[in-house]
C-alpha positions as CSV (number, residue, x, y, z in Angstrom):
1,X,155.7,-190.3,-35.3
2,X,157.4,-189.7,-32.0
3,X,159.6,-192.4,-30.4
4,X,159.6,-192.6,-26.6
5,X,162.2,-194.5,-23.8
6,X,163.0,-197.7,-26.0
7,X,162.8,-201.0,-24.0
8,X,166.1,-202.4,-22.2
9,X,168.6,-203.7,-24.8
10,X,167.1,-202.1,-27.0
11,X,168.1,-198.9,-29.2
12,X,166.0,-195.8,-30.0
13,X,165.5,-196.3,-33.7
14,X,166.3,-193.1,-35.9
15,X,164.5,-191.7,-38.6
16,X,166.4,-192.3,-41.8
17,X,167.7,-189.3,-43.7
18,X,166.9,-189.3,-47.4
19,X,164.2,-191.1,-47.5
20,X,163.5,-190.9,-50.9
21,X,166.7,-193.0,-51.4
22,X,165.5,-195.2,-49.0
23,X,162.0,-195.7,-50.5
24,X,163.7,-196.1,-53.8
25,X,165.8,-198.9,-52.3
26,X,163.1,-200.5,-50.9
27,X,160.4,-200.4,-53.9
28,X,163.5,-201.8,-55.9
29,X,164.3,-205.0,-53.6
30,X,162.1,-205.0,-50.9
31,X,163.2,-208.2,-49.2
32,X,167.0,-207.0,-49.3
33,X,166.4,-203.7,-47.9
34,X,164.6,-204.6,-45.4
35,X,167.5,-207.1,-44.4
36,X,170.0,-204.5,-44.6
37,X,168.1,-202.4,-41.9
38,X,167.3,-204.8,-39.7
39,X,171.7,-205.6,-39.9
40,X,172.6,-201.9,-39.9
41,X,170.2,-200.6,-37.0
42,X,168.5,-203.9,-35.3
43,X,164.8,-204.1,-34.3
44,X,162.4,-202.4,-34.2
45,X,163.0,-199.8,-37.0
46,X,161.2,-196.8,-39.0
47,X,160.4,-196.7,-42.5
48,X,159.2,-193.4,-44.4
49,X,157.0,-193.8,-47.7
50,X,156.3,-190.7,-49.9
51,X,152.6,-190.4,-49.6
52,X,152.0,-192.7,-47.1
53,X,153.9,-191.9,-43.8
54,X,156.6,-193.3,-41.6
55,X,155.7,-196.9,-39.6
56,X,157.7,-198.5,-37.0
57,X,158.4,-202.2,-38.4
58,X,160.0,-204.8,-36.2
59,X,160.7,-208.2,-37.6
60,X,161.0,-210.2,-34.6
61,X,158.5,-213.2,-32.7
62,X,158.3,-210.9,-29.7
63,X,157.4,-207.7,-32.0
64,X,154.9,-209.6,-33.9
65,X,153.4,-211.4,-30.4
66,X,152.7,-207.7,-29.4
67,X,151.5,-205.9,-32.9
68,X,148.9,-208.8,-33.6
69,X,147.5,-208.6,-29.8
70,X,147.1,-204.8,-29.7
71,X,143.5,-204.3,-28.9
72,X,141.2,-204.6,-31.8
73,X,139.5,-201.0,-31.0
74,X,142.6,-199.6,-30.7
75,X,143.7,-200.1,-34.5
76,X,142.8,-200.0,-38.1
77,X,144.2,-200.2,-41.4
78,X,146.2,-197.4,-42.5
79,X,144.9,-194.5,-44.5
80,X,145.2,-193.6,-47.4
81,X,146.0,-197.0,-48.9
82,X,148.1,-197.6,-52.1
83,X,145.4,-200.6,-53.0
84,X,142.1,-198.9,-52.0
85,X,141.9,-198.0,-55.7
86,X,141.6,-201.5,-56.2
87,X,139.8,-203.2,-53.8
88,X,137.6,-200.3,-52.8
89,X,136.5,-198.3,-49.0
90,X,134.1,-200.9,-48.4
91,X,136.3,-204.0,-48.6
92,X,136.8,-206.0,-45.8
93,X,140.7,-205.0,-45.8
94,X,140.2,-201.5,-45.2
95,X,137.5,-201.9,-42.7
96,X,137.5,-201.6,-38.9
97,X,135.9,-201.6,-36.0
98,X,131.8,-203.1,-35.5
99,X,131.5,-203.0,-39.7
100,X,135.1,-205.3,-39.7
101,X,134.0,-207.3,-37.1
102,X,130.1,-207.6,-38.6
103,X,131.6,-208.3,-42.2
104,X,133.9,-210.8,-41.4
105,X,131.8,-212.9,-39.5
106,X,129.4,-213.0,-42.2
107,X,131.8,-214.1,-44.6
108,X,134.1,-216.5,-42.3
109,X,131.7,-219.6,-42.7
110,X,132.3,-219.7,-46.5
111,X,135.8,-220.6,-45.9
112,X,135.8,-222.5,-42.9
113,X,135.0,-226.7,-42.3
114,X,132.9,-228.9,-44.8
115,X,132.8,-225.3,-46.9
116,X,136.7,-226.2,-47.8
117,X,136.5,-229.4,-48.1
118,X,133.7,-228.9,-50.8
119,X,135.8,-226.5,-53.2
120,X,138.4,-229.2,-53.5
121,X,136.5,-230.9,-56.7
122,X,136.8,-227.4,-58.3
123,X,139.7,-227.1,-57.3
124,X,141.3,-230.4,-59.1
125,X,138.4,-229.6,-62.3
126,X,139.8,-225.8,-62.5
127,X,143.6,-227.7,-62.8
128,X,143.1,-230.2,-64.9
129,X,141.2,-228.1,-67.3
130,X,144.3,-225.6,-67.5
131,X,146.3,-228.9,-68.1
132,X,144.1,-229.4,-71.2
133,X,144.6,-225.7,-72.4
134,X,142.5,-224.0,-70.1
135,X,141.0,-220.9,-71.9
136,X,143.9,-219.7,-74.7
137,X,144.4,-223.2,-76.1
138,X,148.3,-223.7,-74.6
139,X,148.1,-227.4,-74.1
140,X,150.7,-228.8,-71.2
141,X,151.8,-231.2,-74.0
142,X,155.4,-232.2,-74.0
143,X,157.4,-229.5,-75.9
144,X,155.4,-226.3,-74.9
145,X,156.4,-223.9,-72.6
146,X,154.3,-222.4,-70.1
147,X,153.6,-219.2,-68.8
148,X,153.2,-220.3,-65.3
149,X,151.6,-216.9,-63.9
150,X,149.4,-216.9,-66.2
151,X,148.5,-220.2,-65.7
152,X,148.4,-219.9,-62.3
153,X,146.3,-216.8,-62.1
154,X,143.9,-218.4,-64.4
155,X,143.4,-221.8,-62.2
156,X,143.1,-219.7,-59.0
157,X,140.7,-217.4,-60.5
158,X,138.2,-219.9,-61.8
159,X,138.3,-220.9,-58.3
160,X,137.3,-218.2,-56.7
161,X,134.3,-217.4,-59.4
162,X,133.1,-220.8,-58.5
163,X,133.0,-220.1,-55.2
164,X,131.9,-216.5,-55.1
165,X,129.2,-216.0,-57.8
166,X,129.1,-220.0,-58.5
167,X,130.3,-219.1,-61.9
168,X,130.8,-222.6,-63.7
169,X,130.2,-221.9,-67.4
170,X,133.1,-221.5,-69.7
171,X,131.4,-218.5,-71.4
172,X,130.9,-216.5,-68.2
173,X,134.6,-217.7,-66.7
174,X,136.0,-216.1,-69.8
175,X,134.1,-212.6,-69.4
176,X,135.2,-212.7,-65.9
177,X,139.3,-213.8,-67.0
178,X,139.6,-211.2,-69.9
179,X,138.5,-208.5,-67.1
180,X,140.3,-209.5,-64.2
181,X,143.7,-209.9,-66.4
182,X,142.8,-206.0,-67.6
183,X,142.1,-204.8,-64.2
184,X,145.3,-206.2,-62.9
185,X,147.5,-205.5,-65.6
186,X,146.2,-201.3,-65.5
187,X,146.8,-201.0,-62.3
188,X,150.6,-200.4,-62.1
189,X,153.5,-200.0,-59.3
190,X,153.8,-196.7,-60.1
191,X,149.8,-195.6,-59.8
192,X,149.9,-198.2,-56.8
193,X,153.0,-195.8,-54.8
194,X,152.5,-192.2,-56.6
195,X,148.7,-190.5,-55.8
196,X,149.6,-188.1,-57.9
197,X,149.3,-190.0,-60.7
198,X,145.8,-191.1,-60.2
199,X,144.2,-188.6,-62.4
200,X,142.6,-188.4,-65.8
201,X,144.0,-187.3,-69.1
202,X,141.5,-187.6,-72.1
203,X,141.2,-191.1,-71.6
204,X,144.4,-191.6,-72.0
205,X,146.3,-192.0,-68.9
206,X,147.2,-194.9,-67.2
207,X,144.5,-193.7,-64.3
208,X,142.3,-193.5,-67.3
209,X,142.8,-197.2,-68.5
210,X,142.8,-198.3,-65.1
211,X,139.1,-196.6,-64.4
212,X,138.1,-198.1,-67.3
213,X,138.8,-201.6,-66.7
214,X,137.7,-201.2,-63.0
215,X,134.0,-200.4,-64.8
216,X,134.2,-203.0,-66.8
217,X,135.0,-205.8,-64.1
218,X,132.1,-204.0,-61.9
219,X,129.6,-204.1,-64.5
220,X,130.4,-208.0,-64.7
221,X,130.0,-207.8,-60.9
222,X,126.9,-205.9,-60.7
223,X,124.9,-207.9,-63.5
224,X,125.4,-210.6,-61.0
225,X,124.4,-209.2,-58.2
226,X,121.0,-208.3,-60.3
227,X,120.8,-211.6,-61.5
228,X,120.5,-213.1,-57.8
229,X,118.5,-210.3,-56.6
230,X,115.9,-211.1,-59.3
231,X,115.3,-214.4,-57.8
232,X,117.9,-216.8,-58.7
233,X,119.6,-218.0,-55.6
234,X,122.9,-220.3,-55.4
235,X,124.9,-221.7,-52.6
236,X,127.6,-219.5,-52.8
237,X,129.3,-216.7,-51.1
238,X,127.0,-213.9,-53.1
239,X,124.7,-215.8,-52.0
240,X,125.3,-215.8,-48.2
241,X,125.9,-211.9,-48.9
242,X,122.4,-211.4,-50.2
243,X,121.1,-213.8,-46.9
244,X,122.7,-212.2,-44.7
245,X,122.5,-208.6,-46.5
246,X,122.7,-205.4,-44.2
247,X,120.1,-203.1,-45.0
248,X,122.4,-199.8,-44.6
249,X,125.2,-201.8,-47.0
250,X,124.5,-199.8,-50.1
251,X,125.2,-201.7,-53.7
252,X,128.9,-199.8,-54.6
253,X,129.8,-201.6,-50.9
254,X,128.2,-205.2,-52.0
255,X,130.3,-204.6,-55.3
256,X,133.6,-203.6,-54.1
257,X,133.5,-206.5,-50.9
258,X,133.0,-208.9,-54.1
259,X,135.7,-207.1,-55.9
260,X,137.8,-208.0,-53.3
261,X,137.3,-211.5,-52.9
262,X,137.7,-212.1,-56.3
263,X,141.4,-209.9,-56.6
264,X,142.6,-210.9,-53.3
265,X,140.7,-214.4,-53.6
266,X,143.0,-215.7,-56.4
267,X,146.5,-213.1,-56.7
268,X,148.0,-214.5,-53.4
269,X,147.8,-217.9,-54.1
270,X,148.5,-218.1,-58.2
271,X,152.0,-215.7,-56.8
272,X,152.7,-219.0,-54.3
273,X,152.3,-221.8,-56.4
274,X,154.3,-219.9,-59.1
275,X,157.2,-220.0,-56.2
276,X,156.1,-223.8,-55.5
277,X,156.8,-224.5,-58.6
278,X,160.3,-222.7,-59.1
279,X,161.9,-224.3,-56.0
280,X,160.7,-227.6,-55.8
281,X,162.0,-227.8,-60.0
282,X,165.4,-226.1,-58.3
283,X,165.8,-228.8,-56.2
284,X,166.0,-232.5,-57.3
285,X,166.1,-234.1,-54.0
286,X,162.8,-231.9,-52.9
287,X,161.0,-232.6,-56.0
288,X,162.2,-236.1,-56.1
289,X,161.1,-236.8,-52.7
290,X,157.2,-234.5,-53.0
291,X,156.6,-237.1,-56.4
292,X,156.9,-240.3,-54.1
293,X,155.0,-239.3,-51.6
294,X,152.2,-237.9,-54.6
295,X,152.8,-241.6,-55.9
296,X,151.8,-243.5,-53.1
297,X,148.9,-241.3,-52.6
298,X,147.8,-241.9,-56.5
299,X,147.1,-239.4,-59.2
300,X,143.0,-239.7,-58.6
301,X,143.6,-239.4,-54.6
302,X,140.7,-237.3,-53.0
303,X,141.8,-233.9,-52.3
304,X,141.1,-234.1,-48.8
305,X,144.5,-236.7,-48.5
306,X,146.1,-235.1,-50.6
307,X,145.5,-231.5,-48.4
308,X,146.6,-233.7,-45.3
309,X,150.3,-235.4,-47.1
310,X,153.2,-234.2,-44.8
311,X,156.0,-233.2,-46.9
312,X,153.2,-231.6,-49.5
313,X,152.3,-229.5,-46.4
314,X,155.9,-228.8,-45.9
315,X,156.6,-227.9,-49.4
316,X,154.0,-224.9,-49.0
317,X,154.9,-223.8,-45.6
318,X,158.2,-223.3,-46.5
319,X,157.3,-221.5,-50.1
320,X,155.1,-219.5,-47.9
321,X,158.4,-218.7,-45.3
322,X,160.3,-217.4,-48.4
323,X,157.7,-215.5,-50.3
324,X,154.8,-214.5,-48.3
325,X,152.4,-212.7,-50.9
326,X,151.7,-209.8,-48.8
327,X,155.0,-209.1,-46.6
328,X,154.0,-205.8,-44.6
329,X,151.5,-206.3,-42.4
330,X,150.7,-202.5,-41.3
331,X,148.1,-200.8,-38.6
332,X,147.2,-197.6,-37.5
333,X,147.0,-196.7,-33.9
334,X,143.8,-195.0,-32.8
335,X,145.1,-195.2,-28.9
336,X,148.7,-195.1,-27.7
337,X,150.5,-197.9,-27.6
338,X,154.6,-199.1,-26.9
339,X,155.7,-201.6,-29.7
340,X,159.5,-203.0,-28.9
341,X,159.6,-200.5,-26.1
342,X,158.7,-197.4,-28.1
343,X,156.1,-195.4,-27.2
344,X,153.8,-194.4,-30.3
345,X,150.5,-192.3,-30.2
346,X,147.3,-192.3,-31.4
347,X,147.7,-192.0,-35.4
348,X,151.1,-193.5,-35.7
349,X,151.5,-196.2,-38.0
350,X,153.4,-199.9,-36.9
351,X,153.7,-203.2,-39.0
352,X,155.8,-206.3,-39.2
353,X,158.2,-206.7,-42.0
354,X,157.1,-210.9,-42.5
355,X,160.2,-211.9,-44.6
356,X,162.6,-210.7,-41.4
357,X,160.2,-212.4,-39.4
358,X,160.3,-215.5,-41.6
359,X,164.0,-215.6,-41.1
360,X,164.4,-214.4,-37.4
361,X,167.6,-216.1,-36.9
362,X,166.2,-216.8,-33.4
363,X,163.8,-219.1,-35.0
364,X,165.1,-220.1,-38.7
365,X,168.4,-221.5,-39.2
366,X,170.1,-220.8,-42.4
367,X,166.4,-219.1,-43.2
368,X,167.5,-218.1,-46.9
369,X,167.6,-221.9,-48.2
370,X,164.6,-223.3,-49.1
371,X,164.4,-226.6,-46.6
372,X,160.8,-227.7,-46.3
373,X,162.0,-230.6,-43.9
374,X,162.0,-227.9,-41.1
375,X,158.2,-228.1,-41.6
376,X,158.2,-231.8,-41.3
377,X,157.0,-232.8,-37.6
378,X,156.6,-229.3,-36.1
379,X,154.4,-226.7,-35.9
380,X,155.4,-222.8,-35.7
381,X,153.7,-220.4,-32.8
382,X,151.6,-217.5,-35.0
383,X,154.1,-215.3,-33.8
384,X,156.7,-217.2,-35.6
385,X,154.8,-218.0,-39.0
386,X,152.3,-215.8,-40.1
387,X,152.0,-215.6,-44.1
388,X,148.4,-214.5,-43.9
389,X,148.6,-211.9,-41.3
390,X,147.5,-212.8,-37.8
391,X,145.4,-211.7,-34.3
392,X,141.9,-210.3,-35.6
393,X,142.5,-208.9,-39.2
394,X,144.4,-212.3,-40.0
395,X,143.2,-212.9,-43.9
396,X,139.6,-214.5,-43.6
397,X,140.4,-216.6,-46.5
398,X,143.5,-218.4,-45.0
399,X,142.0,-222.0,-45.4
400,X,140.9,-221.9,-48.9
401,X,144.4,-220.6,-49.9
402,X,146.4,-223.4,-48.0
403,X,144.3,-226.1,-49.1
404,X,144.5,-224.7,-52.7
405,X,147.9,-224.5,-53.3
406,X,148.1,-228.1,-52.1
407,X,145.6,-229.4,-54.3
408,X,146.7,-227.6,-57.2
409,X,150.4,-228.2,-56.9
410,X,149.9,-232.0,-56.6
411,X,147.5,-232.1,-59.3
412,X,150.2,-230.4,-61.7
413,X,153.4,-232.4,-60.0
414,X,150.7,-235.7,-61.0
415,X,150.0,-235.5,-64.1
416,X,153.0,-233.6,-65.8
417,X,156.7,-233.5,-65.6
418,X,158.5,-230.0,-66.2
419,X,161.6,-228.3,-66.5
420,X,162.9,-224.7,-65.5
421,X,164.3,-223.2,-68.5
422,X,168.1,-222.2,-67.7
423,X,168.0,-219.2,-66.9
424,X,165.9,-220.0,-63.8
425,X,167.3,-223.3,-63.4
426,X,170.4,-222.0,-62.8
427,X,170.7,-218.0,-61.9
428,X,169.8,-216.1,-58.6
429,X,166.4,-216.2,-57.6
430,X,164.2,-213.5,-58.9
431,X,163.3,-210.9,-56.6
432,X,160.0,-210.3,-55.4
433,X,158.0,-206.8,-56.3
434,X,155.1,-205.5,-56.0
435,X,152.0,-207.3,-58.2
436,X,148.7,-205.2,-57.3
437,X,147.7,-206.7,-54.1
438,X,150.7,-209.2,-53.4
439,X,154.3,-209.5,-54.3
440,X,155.9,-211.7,-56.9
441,X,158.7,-212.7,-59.5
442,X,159.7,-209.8,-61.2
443,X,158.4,-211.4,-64.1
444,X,156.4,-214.3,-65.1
445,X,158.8,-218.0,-64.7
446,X,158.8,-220.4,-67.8
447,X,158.0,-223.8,-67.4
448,X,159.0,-226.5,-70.3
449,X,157.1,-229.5,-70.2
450,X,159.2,-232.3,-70.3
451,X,156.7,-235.2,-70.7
452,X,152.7,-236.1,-69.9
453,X,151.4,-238.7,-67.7
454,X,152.0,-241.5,-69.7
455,X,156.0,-240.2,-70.4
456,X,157.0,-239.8,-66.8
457,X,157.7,-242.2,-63.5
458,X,155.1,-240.5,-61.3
């Protein structure tokens, strides 16, 4: 990647020397390293990946202003992609161009208007029902502890099987859990990073096991697709697939653009309301504050209110600031174009680091605390604020996630009362790695729960 005449103020950023080191530090602690370059060198900067290239990342309103308004014909995801193993070449991530543009308008009217507001029943059903042991028989009874990323993951993903393949049996949801959960769980940091490692051995190799339960979540996939093909139509997004159905869009495309939506559908938002959940339990006054304002609403409030409760809203924006599930935003150039002043040709790669974006100190003050009041009254520019990505490739299923998280972490906050064990409760706060297609706690954050509905003052 070559760097041209950097803008005014502005310093030619270097290539870093051992850059194995460097991808190292970053793979270990990605939101610290990331803060240490932007301290040591400024904006914009260059990062080098082993496998994957070097991208020029800025952190900044003004870099992000100019990334996400590059022309739309004039970039495309990078390639080769450390999750095209999982979602697959077809999926609407890794797309560009006329099939991006002809894909996403088919899908953006399942998660837009009266669509939303109609998934926010399931949504409230799919909590409640993980209250009442959901499907491994943990009960949120007072004494147990929960495993909230797995509980999370398992609300969020009988979400999205309701609203992709309108899968509302208990049976079927179950198939579909145990599958996901193995399709996740193969698919490693290290096969994620290292390409080298994607090959077979015997059947024994972790690109083995990872094959393997990519089959066995396609077969699931694929039966359904039959299934509605063979005349039984639904109201769902498979549905307006098959309506709407391309005739060169060959089955293996259908099946990966559904693989998607389910893995993408339900990872980024179980990661956030696991961080919901830590921070407002870390702070008293916060979670003090949230349960009045879930009171007055009332625990059987329509989700549509309870999506539209202020400080609710702020509570999420803000988990969103600190841990947005998928913090690079990357693109490939297919024309030249000058990002922060540098001059970068066809086939470089640029991005936006979102957690130095989420604490520009330009925009954020004291950006590391988590202070949802600074949500409270005013709106940040998409320049500012953009947890889900932003100009034309800004994640298609924005809505459904937002209004999700509130639903789901007011429906919890409403009916139980919980308690960080202490070594969350009171140590640093975990550090965010790589989980498949988004970023999380390093590992899952235990929950104790303290008393039911009929123990607590909510």
């Amino acid at each position: 990647m070559d760097a041209g005449t950097p803008a005014p103020g502005i310093g030619e950023p270097r290539h870093p020397r051992l850059f194995l080191l460097h991808a190292a530090a970053a793979g270990l602690d990605f939101d610290r390293y990331f803060r240490w370059r932007r301290a040591r060198e400024g904006d914009p900067f260059f990062v080098r990946f082993p496998n994957f290239g070097t991208g020029l990342f800025t952190g900044t309103a003004e870099g992000a202003r100019e990334l996400f308004r590059a022309p739309a014909d004039g970039v495309e995801p990078p390639r080769p992609n450390p999750i095209e193993p999982l979602v697959g070449s077809a999926s609407l991530i890794l797309t560009a161009g006329e099939r991006h543009r002809r894909d996403r308008a088919v899908l953006a009217p399942a998660f837009h208007g009266t669509r939303i507001r109609e998934y926010g029943a399931i949504i409230r059903e799919s909590t409640l029902q993980e209250l009442a042991g959901g499907a491994e028989g943990q009960v949120w009874r007072p004494g147990a502890r929960i495993d909230s990323r797995a509980a999370a993951r398992a609300i969020t993903l009988r979400v999205i099987l309701e609203a992709v393949f309108g899968a509302s049996s208990r049976q079927r949801q179950a198939e579909y859990l145990s599958a996901v959960a193995e399709f996740l769980s193969t698919f490693s940091g290290p096969l994620m990073l290292l390409p080298v490692l994607r090959h077979g051995m015997f059947g024994r190799a972790p690109w083995d096991r990872f094959v393997a339960a990519r089959e066995r979540l396609d077969r699931l996939i694929r039966a359904d697709i039959a299934r509605r093909r063979g005349g039984d139509s639904s109201d769902d997004i498979l549905g307006l697939l098959l309506q709407t159905e391309d005739t060169d869009r060959t089955d293996d495309e259908l099946c990966e653009q559904l693989r998607t939506l389910v893995v993408a559908g339900h990872e980024t938002t179980a990661t956030t309301l696991v961080w919901a959940l830590y921070h407002v339990h870390r702070d008293p006054a916060t979670l003090e504050r949230l349960r009045i304002e879930l009171q007055e609403a009332g625990p059987d409030a329509d989700p549509l209110d309870l999506a539209r409760l202020p400080y609710l809203d702020a509570v999420c924006q803000e988990t969103l600031r600190l841990h947005p599930p998928v913090p690079i935003v990357l693109r490939r150039l297919t024309e030249p174009f000058v990002l922060r002043g540098v001059e970068l040709a066809a086939g470089d790669t640029m991005g936006i680091a979102v957690p130095l974006l989420h604490s520009d100190p330009q925009v954020w003050s004291q950006p590391q605390r988590f202070q949802p009041e600074r949500f409270v009254g005013r709106k940040y520019r998409p320049f500012e604020f953009a947890p889900f990505g932003g100009g034309h490739r800004r994640c298609v299923g924005a809505s459904l996630a937002d209004y999700e998280l509130r639903i789901t972490l007011a429906t919890i906050l409403s009916r139980v009362r919980l308690r960080l064990t202490p070594r969350y409760a009171n140590g640093r706060t975990p550090i965010s790695v790589p989980h498949n297609i988004a970023t999380g706690p390093h590992h899952s954050i235990p929950f104790d729960v303290v008393s039911d509905l009929h123990h607590q003052d909510v």
